[in-house]
C-alpha positions, 0 to 999 in steps of 0.5 A: 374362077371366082366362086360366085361365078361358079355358083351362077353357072352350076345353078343355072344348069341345075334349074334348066335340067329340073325345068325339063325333068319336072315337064318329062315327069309331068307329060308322062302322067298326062299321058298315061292319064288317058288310059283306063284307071280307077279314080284312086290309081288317077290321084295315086299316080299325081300324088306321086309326082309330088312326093318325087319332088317333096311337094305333097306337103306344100300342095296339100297347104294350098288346096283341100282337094287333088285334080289333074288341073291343080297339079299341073297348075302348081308344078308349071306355073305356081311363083310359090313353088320353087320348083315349078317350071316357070319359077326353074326358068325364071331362076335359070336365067336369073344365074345366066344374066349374072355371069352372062360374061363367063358365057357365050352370046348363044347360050345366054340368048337361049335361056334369055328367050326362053324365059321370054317365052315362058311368060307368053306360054302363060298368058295364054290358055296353051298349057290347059289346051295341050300340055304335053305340047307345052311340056315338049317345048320345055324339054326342047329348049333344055336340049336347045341349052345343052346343045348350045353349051357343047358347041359353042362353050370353049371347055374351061372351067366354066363349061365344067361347072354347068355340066357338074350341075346338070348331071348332078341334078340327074342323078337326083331326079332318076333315083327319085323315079326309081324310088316312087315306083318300087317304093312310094305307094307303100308309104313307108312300108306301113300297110293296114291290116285288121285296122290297126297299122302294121309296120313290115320288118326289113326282111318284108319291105325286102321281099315286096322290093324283090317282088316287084322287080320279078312281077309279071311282064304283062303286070304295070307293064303301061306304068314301066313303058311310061316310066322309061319314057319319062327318061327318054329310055323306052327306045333304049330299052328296047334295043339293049333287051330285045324283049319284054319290059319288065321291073328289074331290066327297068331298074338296071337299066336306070341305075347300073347301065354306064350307056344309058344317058340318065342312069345313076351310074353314067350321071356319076361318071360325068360328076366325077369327071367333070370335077377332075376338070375344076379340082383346086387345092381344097377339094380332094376330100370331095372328090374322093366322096364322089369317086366312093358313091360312083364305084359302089355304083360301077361295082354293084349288081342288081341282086345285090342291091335288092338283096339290101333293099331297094329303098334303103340303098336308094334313100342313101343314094338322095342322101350322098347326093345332097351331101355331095352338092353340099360340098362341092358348094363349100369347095368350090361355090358360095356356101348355101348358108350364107 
């Protein structure tokens, strides 16, 4: 397969599973945003969404003040933000006209209606009326293009490619999550105390991490609910345990369970598999990467990263990942740097 080509397919699916990942994220917090809070929990929680996706800076650019309707506004509809839903889509089906040869005519209208539609969700006060009706319709028509992928694609190296990249794109978002929650609010593990700033050693940052991941069940218990929500995983949850939600199932669930969909671990056995699937004779370095970051997964257990520091083995996580995506782009697509 010609690499640019691969290049279209694996970024096509990487933009439809961002699509869906920024709607999932944005919905809960809409969600959970009627429940009773503080005003600075409110702008705590929105905030977060832009430091899971690296926006705070280029919001905080664009507007003086955070409110629920600017963030929404940014994250869905904004042309400038690269990673806002209509900019996903439109880039989604932008890399599908491309190599809309190497696809079949199912998933081709699919991307192709949905942008189409997109621009009519726009022109129209729908996303301000209801958005968690507009971010369910985002979600279904990823799911439609999954779908459609899986039983129409005949499972050459084009279908791999797409499911390489939405995969890929996964493991990234689900870590982000993970990371917001256990992490985020601490801002760098910094605290204020007595008014000078108090930089925590590692053996704290440490110790707060493992706090968390044992506190209260009855303690966040609506912030993990809408947590596992986020990633489809409460009914998951719910029949693995039995039980009361609680920080360090959450976190198991979503990084160590092979079972469960979006988990770090089940996101990588499906990288690595697929690129079996597409190896040439250049890339066994790269998958040798990816079969080290999918074992330190398969083989370690929750104390045990704790133990290590949730952030730190979370921060290595983002950062295997991109160099991951950096060389399967040198491997097997069109390099990022041209």
């Amino acid at each position: 397969m010609l690499s640019r080509t691969a290049d279209h397919l694996f970024w096509m699916s990487r933009y439809t599973e961002r699509a869906e990942n920024t709607a999932r994220m944005l919905d809960v917090h809409v969600q959970t945003g009627l429940l009773p809070q503080s005003v600075e929990d409110a702008e705590k929680g929105w905030r977060a969404i832009l430091g899971i996706s690296e926006l705070q800076q280029a919001f905080d650019k664009k507007y003086s003040v955070l409110t629920q309707k600017d963030v929404i506004d940014f994250m869905v509809r904004d042309p400038s933000n690269p990673s806002s839903i209509a900019s996903c889509l439109k880039q989604a089906r932008e890399n599908a006209r491309a190599v809309r040869g190497a696809l079949t005519t199912e998933a081709w209208e699919i991307q192709n209606a949905t942008w189409i539609k997109m621009q009519g969700y726009l022109q129209t006060d729908a996303l301000e009326q209801n958005p968690s009706e507009f971010f369910e319709w985002v979600k279904h028509r990823s799911h439609l293009s999954r779908g459609v992928t899986i039983g129409t694609m005949l499972k050459d190296e084009a279908f791999h490619f797409i499911r390489l990249g939405t995969f890929l794109e996964r493991a990234d978002n689900t870590a982000r999550i993970i990371d917001v929650k256990f992490h985020g609010a601490k801002e760098g593990a910094a605290y204020k105390k007595n008014g000078q700033q108090q930089v925590q050693s590692k053996e704290q940052q440490h110790a707060e991490e493992r706090k968390d991941a044992i506190a209260e069940p009855q303690v966040d218990f609506y912030y993990w609910a809408a947590i596992l929500r986020s990633v489809s995983g409460f009914e998951i949850y719910r029949k693995v345990y039995r039980d009361v939600i609680t920080p360090a199932r959450v976190a198991d669930l979503l990084i160590l369970r092979p079972d469960m969909p979006r988990s770090l671990l089940a996101c990588m056995e499906q990288v690595v598999g697929n690129l079996k699937h597409v190896r040439n004779d250049i890339s066994s370095d790269t998958e040798r990467f990816a079969g080290k970051l999918h074992a330190d997964l398969k083989f370690s257990n929750l104390d045990e990263i704790l133990d290590a520091g949730l952030h730190d083995y979370l921060t290595r996580f983002f950062e295997r990942v991109f160099e991951l995506g950096n060389r399967i782009s040198r491997d097997f697509l069109v390099p990022l740097n041209t």
